[in-house]
C-alpha positions as CSV (number, residue, x, y, z in Angstrom):
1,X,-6.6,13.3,5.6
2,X,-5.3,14.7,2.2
3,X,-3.0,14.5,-0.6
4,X,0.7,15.7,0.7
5,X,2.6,17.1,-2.6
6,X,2.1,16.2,-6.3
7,X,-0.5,17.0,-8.8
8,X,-3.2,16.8,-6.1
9,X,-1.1,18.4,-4.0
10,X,-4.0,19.7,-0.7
11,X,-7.4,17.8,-1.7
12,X,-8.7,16.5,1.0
13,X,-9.7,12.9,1.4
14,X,-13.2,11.3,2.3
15,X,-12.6,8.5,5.0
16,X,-14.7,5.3,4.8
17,X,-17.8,5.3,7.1
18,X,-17.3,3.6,10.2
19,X,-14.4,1.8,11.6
20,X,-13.5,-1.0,9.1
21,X,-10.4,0.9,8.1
22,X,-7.3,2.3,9.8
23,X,-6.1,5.3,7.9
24,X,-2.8,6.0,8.1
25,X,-1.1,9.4,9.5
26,X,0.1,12.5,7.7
27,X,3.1,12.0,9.6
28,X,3.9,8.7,8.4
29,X,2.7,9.1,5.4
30,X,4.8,12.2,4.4
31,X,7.9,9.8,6.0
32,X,6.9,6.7,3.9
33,X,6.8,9.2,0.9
34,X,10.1,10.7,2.1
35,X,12.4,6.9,2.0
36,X,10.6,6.3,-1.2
37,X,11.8,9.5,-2.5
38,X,11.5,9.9,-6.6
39,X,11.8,5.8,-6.8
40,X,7.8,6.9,-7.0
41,X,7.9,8.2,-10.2
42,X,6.6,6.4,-13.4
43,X,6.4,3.2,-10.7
44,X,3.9,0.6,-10.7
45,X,1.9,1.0,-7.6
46,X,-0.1,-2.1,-5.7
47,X,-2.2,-0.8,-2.7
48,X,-3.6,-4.0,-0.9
49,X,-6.3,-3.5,2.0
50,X,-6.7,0.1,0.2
51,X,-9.4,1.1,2.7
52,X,-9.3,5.2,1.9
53,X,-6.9,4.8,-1.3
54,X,-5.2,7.2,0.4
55,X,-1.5,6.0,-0.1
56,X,-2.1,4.7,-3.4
57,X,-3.2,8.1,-4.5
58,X,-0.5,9.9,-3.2
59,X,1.9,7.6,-5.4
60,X,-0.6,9.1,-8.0
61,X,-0.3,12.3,-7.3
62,X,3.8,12.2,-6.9
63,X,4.5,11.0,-10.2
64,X,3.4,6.8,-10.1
65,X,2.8,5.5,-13.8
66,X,-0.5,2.9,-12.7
67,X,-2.0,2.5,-9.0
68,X,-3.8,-0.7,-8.4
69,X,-6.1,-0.6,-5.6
70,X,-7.4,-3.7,-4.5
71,X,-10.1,-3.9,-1.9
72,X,-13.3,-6.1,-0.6
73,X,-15.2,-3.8,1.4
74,X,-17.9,-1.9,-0.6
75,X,-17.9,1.3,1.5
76,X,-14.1,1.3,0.8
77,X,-14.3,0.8,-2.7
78,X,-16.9,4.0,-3.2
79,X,-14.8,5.8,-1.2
80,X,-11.7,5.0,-3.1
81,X,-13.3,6.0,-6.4
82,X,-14.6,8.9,-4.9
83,X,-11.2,10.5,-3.9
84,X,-9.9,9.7,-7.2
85,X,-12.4,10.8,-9.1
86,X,-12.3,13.9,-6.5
87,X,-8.0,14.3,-7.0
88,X,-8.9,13.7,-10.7
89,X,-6.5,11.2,-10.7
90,X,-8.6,8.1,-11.8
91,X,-6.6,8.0,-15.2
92,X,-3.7,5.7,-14.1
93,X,-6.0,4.1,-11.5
94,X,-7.5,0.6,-11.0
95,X,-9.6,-0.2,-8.4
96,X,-10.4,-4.2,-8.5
97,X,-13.0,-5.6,-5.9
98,X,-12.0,-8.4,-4.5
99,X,-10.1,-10.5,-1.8
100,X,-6.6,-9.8,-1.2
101,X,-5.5,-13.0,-0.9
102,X,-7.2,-14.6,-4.0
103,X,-6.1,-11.2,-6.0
104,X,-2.9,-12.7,-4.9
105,X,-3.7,-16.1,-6.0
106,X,-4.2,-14.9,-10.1
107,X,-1.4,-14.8,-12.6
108,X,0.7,-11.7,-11.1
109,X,2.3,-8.8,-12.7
110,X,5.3,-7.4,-11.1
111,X,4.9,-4.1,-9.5
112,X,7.3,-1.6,-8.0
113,X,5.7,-1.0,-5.1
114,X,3.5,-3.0,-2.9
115,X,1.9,-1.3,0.1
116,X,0.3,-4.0,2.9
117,X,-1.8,-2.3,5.3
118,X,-5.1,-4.7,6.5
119,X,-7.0,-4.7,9.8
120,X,-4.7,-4.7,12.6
121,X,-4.1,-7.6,15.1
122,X,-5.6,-10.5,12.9
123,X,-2.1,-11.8,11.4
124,X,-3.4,-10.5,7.8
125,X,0.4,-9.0,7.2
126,X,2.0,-11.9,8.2
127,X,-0.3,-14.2,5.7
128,X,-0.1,-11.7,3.1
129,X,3.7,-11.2,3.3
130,X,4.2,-14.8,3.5
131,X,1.8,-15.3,-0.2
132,X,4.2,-12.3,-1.8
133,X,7.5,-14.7,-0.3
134,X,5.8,-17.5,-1.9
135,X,4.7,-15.7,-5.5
136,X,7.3,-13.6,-5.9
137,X,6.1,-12.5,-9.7
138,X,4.2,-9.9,-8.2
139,X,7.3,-8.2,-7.2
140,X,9.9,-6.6,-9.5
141,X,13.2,-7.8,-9.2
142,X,14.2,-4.1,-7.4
143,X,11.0,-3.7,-5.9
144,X,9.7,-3.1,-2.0
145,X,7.1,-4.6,0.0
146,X,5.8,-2.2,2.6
147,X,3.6,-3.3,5.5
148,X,2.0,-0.8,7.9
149,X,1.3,-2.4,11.1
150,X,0.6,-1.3,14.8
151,X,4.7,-1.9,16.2
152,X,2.8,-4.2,18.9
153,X,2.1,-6.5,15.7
154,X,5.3,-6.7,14.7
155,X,7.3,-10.2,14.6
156,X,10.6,-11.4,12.8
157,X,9.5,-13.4,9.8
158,X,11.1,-16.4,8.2
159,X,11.4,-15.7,4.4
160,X,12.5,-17.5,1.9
161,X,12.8,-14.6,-0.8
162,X,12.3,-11.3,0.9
163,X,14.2,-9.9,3.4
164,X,13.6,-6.9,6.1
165,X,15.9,-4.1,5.2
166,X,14.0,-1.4,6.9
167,X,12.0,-0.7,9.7
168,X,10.2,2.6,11.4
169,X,7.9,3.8,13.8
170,X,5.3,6.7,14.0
171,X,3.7,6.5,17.1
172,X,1.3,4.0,16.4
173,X,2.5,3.2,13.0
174,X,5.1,0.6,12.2
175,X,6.3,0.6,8.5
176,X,8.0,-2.9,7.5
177,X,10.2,-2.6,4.1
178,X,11.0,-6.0,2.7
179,X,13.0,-6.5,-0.5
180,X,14.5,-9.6,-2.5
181,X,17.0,-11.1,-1.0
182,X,20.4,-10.7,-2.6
183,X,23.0,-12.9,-1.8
C-alpha cells in the first residue's frame, strides 16, 4: 500500500493490524484517482469507514484543500494518523473518532467528495448512502458519492436525491459514483 502520485508521491502506507479493514487496491485506486482526475484539487475531501486513510490521503497528496477522515476503530485511527504524520500531510487533515452514522447525524458541511467504503456484506453502504440521500447538506451541489463495495454487494438503490451515474469493477472492487439528481 502507498501513495500513488502527488506530494507524497511513493511513501508507503502502514495497514491496520488485523482484519477489521479492507484496504483498497493500487489498481483501483490509481483508476478511482484517474475518473476523478484534477476535480481533486483544492476539493473538500470526506473519507467515511477510513480504515488505513489511505484514499483520503491520496486526495491529500494530489492536490485536496481539507481531508476529513472519520473512523470508530482505535487501531484505525493510530494508523491513520500515523501515515499522515508519516506522508507529512496531517496539515489539511482531520481525523474525528466517531460513528459514521451519528457523524452523519450532526449539522453537515458540504464536501466535494465523499468516499464510502465500510466492512463488506453487512448493508453499511446501503444505510450510509441512504442517510447522504436523506441529508443531502453534506454534499455539494456538484459533488460525488463514491462507494467501494465487493460487486457481489452491489444492488439498485431507490433514491430520492442521488442518482448512479457510474459504475466499475476491479476484480474484487466495485466503485459506485452517485451524484444529485438533475432533472
Amino acid at each position: 500500500m502507498r501513495v500513488i502520485t502527488g506530494k507524497a508521491k511513493g511513501h508507503s502506507l502502514k495497514s491496520v493490524p488485523g482484519d477489521i479493514t479492507r484496504p483498497i487496491t493500487d489498481r483501483a485506486k490509481s483508476a478511482l484517482f484517474s475518473i476523478i482526475g484534477n476535480w481533486v484539487i483544492d476539493s473538500y475531501f470526506l473519507d467515511l469507514f477510513a480504515g488505513t486513510g489511505q484514499v483520503g490521503i491520496e486526495a491529500l497528496s494530489r492536490g485536496a484543500r481539507e481531508a476529513v477522515f472519520v473512523e470508530i476503530a482505535e487501531q484505525a485511527l493510530d494508523t491513520i494518523r500515523a501515515n499522515l504524520e508519516h506522508t507529512r500531510l496531517e496539515k489539511n487533515a482531520h481525523v474525528v473518532r466517531a460513528d459514521v452514522f451519528d457523524f452523519l447525524l450532526r449539522n453537515p458541511n458540504p464536501f466535494d467528495f465523499i468516499y464510502v467504503a465500510p466492512p463488506q456484506y453487512k448493508g453499511l453502504w446501503v444505510k450510509t448512502l441512504r442517510l447522504l440521500d436523506e441529508r443531502l447538506g453534506w454534499l455539494a451541489s456538484d459533488g460525488w458519492v463514491i462507494v467501494q463495495i465487493d460487486p457481489l454487494e452491489y444492488e439498485e438503490q431507490a433514491l430520492e436525491h442521488l442518482a448512479l451515474f457510474d459504475q466499475r469493477s476491479y476484480g474484487g472492487v466495485m466503485l459506485c459514483f452517485y451524484g444529485q439528481y438533475q432533472e
